[in-house]
py3Dmol code that shows the C-alpha trace and the ligand (Angstrom):
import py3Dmol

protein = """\
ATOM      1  CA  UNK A   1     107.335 129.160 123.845  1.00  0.00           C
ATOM      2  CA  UNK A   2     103.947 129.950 125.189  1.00  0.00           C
ATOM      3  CA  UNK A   3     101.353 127.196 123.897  1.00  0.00           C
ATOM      4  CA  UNK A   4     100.153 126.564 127.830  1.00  0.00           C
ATOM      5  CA  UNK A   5      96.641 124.540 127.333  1.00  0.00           C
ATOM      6  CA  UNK A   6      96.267 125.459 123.301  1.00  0.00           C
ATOM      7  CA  UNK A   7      94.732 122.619 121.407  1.00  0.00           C
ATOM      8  CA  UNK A   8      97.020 119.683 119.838  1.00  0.00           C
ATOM      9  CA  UNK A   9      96.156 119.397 115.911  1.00  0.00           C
ATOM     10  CA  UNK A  10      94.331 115.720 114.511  1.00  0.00           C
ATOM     11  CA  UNK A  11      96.231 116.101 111.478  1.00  0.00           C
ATOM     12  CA  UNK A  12      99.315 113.694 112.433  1.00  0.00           C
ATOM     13  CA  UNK A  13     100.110 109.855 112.191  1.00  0.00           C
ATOM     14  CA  UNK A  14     101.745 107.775 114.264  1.00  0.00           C
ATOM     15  CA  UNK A  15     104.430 105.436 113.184  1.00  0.00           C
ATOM     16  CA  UNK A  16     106.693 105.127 115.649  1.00  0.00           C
ATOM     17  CA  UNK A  17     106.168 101.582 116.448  1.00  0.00           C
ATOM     18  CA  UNK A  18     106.247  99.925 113.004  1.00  0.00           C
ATOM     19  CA  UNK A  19     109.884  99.827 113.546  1.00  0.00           C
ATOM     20  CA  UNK A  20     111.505  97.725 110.990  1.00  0.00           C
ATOM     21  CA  UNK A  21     108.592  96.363 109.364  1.00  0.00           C
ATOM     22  CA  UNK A  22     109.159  97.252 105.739  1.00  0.00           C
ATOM     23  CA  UNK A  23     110.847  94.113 105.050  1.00  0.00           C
ATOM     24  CA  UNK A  24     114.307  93.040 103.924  1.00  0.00           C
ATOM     25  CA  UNK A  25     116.085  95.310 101.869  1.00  0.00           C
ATOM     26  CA  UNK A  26     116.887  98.523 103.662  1.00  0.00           C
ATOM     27  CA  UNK A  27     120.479  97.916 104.832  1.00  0.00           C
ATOM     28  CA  UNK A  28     123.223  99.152 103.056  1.00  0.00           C
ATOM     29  CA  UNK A  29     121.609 101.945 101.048  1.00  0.00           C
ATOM     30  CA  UNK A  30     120.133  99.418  98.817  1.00  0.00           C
ATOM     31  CA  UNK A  31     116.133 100.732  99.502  1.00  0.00           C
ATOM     32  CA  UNK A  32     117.174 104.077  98.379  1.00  0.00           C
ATOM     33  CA  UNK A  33     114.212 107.113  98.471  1.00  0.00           C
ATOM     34  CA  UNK A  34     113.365 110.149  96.692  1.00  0.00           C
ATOM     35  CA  UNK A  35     115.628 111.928  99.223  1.00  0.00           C
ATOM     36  CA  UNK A  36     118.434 109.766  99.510  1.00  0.00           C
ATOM     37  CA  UNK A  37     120.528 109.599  96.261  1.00  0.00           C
ATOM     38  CA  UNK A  38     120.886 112.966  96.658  1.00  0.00           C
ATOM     39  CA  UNK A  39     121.964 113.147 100.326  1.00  0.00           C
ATOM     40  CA  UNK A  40     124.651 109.779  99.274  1.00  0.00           C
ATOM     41  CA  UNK A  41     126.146 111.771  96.157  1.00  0.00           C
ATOM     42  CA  UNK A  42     126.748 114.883  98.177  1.00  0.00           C
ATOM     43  CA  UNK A  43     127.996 113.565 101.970  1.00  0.00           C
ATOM     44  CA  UNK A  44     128.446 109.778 101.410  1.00  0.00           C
ATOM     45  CA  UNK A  45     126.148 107.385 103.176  1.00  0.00           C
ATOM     46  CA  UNK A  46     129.350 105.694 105.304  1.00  0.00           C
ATOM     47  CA  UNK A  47     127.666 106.099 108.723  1.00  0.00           C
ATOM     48  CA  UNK A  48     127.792 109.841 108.273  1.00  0.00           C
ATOM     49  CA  UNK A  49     124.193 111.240 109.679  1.00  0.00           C
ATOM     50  CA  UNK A  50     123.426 113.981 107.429  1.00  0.00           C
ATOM     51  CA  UNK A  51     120.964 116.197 109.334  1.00  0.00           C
ATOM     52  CA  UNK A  52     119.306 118.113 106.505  1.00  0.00           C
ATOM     53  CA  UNK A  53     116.081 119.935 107.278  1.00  0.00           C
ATOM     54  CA  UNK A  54     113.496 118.948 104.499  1.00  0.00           C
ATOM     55  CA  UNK A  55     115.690 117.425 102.668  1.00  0.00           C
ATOM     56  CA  UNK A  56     113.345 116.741  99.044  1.00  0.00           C
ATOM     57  CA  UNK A  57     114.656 115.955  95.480  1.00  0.00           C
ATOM     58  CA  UNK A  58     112.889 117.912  93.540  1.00  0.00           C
ATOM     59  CA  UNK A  59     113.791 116.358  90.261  1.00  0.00           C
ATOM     60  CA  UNK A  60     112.399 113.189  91.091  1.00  0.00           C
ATOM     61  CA  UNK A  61     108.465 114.417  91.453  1.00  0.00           C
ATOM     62  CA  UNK A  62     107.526 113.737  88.476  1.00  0.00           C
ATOM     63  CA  UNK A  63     104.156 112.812  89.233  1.00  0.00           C
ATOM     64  CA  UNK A  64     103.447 116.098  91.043  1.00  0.00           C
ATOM     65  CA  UNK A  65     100.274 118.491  89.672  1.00  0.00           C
ATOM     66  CA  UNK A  66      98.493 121.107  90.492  1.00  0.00           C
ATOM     67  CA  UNK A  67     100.276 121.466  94.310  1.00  0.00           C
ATOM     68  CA  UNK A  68      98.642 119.741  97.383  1.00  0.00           C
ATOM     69  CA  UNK A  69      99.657 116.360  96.549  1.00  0.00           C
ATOM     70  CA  UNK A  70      97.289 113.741  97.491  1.00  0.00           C
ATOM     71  CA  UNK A  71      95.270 114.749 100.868  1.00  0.00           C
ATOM     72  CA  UNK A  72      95.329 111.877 103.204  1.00  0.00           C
ATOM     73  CA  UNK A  73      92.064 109.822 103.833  1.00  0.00           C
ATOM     74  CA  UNK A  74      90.377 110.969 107.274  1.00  0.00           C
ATOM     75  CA  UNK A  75      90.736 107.513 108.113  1.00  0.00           C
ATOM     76  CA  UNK A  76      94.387 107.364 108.763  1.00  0.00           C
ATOM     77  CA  UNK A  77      95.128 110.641 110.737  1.00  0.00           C
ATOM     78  CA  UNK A  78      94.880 110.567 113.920  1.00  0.00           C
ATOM     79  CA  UNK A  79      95.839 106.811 114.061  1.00  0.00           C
ATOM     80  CA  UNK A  80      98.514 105.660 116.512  1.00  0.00           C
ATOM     81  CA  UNK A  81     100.656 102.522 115.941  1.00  0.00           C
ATOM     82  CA  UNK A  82     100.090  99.628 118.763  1.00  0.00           C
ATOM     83  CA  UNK A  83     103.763  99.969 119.925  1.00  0.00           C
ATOM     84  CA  UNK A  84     103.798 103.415 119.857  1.00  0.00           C
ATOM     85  CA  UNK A  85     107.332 104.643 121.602  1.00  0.00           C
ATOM     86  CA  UNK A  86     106.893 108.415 120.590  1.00  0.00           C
ATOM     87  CA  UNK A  87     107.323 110.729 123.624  1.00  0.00           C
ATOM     88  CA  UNK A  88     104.145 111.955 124.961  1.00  0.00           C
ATOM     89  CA  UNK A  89     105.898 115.664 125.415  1.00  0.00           C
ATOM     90  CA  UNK A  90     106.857 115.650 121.896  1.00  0.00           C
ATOM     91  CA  UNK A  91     104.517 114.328 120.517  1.00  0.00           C
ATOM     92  CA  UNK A  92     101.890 117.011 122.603  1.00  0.00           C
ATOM     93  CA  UNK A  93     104.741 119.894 121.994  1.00  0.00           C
ATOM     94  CA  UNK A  94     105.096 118.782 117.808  1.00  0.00           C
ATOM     95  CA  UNK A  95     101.091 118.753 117.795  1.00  0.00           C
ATOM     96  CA  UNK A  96     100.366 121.726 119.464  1.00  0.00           C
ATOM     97  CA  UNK A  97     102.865 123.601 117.198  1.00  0.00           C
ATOM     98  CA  UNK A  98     101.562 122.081 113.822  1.00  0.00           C
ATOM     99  CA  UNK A  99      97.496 123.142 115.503  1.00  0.00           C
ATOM    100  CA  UNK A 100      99.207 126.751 115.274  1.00  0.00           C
ATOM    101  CA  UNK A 101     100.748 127.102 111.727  1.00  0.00           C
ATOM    102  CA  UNK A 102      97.107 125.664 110.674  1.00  0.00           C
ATOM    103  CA  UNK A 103      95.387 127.972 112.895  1.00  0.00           C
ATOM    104  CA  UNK A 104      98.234 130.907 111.917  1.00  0.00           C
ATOM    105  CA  UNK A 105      98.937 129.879 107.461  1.00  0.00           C
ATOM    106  CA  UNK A 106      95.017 129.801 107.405  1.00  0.00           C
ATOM    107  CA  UNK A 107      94.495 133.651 108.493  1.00  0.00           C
ATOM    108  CA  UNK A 108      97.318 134.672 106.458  1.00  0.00           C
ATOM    109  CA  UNK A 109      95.972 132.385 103.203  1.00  0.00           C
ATOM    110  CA  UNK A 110      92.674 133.940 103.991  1.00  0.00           C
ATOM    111  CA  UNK A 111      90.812 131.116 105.012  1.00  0.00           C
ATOM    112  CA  UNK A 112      92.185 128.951 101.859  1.00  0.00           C
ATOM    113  CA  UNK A 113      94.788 126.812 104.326  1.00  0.00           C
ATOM    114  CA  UNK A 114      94.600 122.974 103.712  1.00  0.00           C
ATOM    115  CA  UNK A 115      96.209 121.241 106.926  1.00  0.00           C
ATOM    116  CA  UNK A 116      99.107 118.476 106.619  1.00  0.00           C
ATOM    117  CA  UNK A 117      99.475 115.352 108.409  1.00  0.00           C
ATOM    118  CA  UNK A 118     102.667 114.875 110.528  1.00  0.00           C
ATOM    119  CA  UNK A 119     103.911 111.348 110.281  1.00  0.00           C
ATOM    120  CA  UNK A 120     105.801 110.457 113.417  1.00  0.00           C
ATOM    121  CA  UNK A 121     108.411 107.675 112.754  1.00  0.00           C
ATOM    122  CA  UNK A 122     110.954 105.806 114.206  1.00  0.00           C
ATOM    123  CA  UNK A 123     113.942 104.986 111.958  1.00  0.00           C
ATOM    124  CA  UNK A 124     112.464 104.041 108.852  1.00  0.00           C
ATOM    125  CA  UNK A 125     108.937 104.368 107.087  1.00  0.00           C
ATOM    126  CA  UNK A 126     107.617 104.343 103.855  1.00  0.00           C
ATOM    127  CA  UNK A 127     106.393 107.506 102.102  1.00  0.00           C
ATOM    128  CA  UNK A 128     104.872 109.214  99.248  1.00  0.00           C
ATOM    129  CA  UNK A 129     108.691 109.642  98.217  1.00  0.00           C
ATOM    130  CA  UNK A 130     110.160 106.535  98.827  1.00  0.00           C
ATOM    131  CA  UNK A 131     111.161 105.190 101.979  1.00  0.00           C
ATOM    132  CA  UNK A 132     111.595 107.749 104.797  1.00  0.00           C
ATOM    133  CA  UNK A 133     114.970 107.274 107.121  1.00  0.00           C
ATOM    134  CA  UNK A 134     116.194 109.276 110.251  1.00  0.00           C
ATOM    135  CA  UNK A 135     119.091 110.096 108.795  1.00  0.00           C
ATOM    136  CA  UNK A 136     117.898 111.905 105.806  1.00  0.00           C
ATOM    137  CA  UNK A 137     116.214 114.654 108.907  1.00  0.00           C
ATOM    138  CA  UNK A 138     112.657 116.002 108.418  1.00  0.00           C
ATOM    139  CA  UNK A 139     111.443 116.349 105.130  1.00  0.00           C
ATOM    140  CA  UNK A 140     107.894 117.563 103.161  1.00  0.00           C
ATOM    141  CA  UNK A 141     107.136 114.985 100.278  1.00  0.00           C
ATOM    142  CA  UNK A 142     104.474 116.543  97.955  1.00  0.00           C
ATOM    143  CA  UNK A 143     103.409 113.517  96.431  1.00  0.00           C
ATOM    144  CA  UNK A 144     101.326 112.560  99.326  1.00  0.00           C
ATOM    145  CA  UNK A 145     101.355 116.304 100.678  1.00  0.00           C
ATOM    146  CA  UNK A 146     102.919 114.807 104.315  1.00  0.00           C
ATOM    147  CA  UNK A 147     105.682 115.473 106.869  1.00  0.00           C
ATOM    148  CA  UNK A 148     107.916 113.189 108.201  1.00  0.00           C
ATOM    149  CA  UNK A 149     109.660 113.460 111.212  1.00  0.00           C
ATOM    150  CA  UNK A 150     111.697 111.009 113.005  1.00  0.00           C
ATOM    151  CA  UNK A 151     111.666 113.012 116.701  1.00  0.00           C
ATOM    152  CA  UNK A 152     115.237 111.443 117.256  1.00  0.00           C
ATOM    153  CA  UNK A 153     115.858 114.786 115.158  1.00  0.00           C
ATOM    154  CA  UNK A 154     115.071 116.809 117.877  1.00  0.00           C
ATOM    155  CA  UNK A 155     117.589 115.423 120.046  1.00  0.00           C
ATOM    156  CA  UNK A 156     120.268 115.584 117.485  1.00  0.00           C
ATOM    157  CA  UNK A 157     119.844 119.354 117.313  1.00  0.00           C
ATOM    158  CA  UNK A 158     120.277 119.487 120.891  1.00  0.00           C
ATOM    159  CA  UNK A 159     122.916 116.699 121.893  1.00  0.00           C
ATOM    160  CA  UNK A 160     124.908 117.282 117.886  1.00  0.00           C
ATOM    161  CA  UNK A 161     124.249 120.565 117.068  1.00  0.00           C
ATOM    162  CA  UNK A 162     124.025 122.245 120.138  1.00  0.00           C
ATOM    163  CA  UNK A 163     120.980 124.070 118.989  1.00  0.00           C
ATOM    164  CA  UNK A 164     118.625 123.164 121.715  1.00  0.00           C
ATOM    165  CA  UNK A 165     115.012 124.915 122.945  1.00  0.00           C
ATOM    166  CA  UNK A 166     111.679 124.358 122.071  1.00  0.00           C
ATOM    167  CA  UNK A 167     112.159 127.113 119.551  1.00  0.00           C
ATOM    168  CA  UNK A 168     114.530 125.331 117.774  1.00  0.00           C
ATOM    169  CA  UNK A 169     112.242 122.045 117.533  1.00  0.00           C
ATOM    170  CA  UNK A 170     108.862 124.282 116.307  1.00  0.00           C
ATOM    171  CA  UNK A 171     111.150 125.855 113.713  1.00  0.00           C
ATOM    172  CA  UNK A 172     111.875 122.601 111.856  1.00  0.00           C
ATOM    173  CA  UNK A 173     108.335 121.836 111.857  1.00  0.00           C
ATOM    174  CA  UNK A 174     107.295 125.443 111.216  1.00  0.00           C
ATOM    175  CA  UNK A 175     109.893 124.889 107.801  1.00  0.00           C
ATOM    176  CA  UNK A 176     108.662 122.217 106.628  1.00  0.00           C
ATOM    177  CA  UNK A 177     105.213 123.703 107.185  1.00  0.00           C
ATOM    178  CA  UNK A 178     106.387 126.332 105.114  1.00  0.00           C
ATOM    179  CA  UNK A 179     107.043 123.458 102.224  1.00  0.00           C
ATOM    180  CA  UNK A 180     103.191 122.567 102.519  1.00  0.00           C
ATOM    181  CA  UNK A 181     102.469 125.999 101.863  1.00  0.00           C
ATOM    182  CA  UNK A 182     104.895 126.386  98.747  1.00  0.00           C
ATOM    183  CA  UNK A 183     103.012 123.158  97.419  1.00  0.00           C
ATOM    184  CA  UNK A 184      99.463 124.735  98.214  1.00  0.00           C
ATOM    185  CA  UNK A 185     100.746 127.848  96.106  1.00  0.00           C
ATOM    186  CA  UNK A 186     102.395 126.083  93.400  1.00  0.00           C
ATOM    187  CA  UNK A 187     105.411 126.847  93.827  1.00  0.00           C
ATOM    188  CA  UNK A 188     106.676 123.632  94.170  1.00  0.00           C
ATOM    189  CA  UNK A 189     105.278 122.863  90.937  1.00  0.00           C
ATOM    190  CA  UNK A 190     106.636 125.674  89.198  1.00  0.00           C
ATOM    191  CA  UNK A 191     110.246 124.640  90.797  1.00  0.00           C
ATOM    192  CA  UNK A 192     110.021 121.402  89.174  1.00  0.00           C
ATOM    193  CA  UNK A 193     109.364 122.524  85.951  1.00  0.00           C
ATOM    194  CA  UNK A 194     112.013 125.049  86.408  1.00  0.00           C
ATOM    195  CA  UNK A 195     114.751 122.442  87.240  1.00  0.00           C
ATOM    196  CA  UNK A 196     113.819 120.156  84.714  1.00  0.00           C
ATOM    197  CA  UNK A 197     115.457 122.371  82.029  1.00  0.00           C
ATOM    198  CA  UNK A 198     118.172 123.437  84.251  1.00  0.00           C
ATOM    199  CA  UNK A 199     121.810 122.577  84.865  1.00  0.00           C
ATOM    200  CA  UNK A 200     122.301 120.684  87.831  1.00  0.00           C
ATOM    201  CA  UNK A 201     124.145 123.622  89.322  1.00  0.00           C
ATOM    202  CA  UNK A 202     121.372 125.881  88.667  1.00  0.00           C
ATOM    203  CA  UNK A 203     118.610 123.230  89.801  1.00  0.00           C
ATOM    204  CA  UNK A 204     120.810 123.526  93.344  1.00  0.00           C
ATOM    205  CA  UNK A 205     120.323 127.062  92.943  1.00  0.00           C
ATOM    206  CA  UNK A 206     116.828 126.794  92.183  1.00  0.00           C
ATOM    207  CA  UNK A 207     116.264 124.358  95.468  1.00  0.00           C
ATOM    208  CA  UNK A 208     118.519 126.883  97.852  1.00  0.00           C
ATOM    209  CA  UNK A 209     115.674 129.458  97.072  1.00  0.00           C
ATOM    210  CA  UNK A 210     113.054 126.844  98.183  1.00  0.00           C
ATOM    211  CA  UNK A 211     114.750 126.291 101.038  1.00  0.00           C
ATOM    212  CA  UNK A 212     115.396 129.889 101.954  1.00  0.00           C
ATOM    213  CA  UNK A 213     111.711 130.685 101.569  1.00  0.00           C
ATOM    214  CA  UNK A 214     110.517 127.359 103.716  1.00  0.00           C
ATOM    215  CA  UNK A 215     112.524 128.910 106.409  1.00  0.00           C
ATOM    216  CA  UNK A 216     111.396 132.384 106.366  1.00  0.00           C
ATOM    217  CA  UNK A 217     107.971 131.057 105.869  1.00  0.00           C
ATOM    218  CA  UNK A 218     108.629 129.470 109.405  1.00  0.00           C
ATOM    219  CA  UNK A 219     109.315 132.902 110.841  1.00  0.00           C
ATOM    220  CA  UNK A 220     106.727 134.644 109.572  1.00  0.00           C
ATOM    221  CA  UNK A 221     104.580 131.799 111.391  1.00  0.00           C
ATOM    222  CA  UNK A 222     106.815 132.431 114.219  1.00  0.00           C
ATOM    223  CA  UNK A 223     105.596 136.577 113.853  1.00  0.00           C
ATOM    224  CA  UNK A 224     102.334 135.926 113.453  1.00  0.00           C
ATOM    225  CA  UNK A 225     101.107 132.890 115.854  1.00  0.00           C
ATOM    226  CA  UNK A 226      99.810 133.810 118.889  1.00  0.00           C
ATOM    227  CA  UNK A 227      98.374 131.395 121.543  1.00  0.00           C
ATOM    228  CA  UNK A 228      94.371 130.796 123.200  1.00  0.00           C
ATOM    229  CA  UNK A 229      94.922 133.641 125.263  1.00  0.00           C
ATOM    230  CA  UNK A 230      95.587 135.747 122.269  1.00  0.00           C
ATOM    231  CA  UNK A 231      99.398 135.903 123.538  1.00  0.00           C
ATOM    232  CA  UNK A 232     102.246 135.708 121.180  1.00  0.00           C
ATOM    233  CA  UNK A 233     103.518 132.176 121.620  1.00  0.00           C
ATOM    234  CA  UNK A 234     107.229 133.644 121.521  1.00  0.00           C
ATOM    235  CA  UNK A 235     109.151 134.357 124.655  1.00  0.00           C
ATOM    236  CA  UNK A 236     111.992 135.846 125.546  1.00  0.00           C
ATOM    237  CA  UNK A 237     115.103 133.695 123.797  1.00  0.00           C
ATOM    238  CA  UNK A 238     112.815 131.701 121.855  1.00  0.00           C
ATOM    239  CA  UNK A 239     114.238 133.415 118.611  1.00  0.00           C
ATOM    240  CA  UNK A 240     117.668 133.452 119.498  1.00  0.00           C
ATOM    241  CA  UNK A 241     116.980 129.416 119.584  1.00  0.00           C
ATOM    242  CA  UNK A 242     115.860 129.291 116.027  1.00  0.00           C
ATOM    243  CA  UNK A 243     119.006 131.049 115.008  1.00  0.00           C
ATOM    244  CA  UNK A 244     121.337 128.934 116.542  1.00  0.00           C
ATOM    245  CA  UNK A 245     119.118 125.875 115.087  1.00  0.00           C
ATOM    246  CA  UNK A 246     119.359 127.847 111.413  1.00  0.00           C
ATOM    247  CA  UNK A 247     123.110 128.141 111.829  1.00  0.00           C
ATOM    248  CA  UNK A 248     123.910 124.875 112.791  1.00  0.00           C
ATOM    249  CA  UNK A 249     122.753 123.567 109.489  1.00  0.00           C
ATOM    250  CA  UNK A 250     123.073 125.595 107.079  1.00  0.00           C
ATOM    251  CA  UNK A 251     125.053 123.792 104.129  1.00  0.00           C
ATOM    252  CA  UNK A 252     128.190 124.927 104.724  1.00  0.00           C
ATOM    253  CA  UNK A 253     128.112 124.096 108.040  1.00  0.00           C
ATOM    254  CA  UNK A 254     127.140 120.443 107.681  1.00  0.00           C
ATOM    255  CA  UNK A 255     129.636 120.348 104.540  1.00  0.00           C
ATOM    256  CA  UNK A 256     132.519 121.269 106.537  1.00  0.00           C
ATOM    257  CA  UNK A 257     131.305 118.814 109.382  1.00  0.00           C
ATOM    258  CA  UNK A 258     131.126 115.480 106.991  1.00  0.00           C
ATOM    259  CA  UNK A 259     134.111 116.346 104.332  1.00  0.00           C
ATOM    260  CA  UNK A 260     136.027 119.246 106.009  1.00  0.00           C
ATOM    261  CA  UNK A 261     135.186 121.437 102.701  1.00  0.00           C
ATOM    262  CA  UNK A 262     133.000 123.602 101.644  1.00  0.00           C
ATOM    263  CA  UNK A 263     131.305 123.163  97.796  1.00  0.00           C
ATOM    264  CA  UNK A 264     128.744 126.219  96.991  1.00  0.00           C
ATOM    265  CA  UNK A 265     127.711 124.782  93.883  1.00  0.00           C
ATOM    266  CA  UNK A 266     126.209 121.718  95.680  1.00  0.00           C
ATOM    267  CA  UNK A 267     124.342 123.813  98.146  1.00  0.00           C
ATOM    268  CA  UNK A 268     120.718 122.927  98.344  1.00  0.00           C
ATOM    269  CA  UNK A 269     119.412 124.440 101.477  1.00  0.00           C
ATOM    270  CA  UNK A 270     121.642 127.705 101.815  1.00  0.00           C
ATOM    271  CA  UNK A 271     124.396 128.618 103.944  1.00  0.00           C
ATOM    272  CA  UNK A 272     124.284 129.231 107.952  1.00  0.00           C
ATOM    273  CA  UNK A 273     124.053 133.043 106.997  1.00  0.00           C
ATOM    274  CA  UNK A 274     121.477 132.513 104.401  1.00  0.00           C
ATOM    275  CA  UNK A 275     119.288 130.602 106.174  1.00  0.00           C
ATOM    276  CA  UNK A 276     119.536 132.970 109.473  1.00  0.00           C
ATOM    277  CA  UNK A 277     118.613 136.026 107.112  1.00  0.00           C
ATOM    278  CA  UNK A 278     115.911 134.352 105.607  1.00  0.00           C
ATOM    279  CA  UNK A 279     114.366 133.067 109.083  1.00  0.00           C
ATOM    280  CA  UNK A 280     114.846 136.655 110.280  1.00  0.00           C
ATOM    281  CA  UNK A 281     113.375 138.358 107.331  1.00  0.00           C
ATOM    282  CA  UNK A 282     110.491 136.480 107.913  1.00  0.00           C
ATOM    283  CA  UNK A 283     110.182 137.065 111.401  1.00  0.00           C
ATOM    284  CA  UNK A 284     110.728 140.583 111.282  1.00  0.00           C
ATOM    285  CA  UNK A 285     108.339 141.091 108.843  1.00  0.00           C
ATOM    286  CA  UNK A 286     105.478 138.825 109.605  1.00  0.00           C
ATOM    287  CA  UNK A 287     104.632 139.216 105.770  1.00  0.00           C
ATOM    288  CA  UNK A 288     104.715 136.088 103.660  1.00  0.00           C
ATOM    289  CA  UNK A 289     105.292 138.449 100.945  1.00  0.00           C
ATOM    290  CA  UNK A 290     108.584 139.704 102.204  1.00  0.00           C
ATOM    291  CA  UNK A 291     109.865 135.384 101.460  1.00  0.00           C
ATOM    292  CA  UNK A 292     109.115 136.210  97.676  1.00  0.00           C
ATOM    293  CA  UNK A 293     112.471 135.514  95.449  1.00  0.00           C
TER     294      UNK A 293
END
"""
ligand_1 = """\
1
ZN
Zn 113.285 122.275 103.491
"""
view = py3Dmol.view(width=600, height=400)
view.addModel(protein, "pdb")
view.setStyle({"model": 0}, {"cartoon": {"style": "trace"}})
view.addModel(ligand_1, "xyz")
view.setStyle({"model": 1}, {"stick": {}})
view.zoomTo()
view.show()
């Protein structure tokens, strides 16, 4: 990608060195989240690392109205933890990436783009949704309207998944972007409500389309952003990295990883193919309208 001196956004917080101070209680699945019941019903929690992209229970936001969640105070972005042990090139890379979905979601919203704040964290941290954990991967939470990424991820879709590039790593952040959005239309909202009178097979259903739309939302930032110079920040390969990134964990993929089977009704984020069409769609059109379902 082509970001070369392009501003890093404010909007993030730094939590990578409260390691493991959230007190007693988090071993053994006990301090489950928002995400994780989910996650432990469908994979197991037995040391399997489920590496689900934005992995949210929608089911469980009850308290969610009107889309946006709660904005952060001013005070807290920006800040950096004393012990900080986030990588300076990540953290620059992740920064200068979310500075370009604002820069890129607020000329497609016309102007009406509210930024998120990227919480960096290592291991565990608490959230909006309950407590955040590496294993659960990336995820949006719309009750406090942040992202949460443990950057460890990043090197899982590398070293695990064999998806590697800087492609790869913008297009998890560019989907979960694409979640903020969702919550800033309402769709989120209107999900919820949705699910709420629906089987649980059809509230999977329901949640596959959010999915599919976060991801083509990420390729229509993908389309669309271009860098200082006025430059698309794609290059050459840069696509083909987000692909191989959208394969690798699509549902069906990670299902036959962790239980050797494959179980459609369960799907929450779509299948490899699913989620490569939708990323494509989105890239090829540049149109947040072509992501409608
Ligand atoms: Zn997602």
């Amino acid at each position: 990608m082509r970001f070369g001196d392009d501003p890093e956004s404010r909007n993030y917080i730094d939590d990578t060195g409260r390691r493991g101070g959230f007190g007693g209680g988090f071993g053994g699945g006990n301090a489950l989240g928002c995400l994780l019941p989910l996650i432990a019903s469908r994979f197991g929690i037995g040391g399997v690392i489920v590496l689900v992209i934005g992995y949210f229970l929608l089911s469980s936001l009850g308290g969610l109205g009107g889309g946006g969640g709660s904005i952060t105070p001013a005070s807290q972005v920006g800040q950096t933890s004393a012990k900080s042990n986030l990588d300076p090139a990540i953290k620059h890379f992740s920064l200068q990436v979310l500075g370009s979905t604002e820069k890129t979601w607020n000329q497609l919203l016309g102007g009406k783009y509210q930024p998120t704040p990227l919480v960096f964290y290592s291991e565990a941290d608490n959230s909006g949704c309950g407590m955040a954990q590496s294993a659960m991967g990336p995820f949006y939470c719309p009750n406090d309207g942040r992202i949460y990424l443990d950057t460890e991820f990043f090197s899982e879709l590398s070293r695990r998944f064999q998806a590697p590039g800087d492609f790869a790593m913008a297009y998890v952040i560019a989907h979960e972007v694409g979640h903020h959005v969702q919550d800033l239309e309402g769709t989120l909202t209107q999900a919820h409500d949705l699910q709420a009178r629906a089987s649980e097979t059809e509230g999977n259903a329901i949640q596959v389309k959010i999915e599919l739309q976060a991801d083509c939302y990420a390729g229509v930032w993908a389309k669309n952003a271009k860098n200082a110079q006025g430059q698309s920040v794609m290059e050459p390969g840069d696509f083909e990295e987000g692909m191989r990134a959208a394969e690798a964990i699509g549902d069906d993929t990670l299902q036959k990883q962790s239980q050797g089977r494959v179980v459609p009704d369960s799907f929450t984020h779509g299948t490899s193919a699913q989620r490569m069409e939708a990323l494509q769609r989105g890239y090829t059109s540049g149109d947040p309208n072509a992501c409608k379902f």
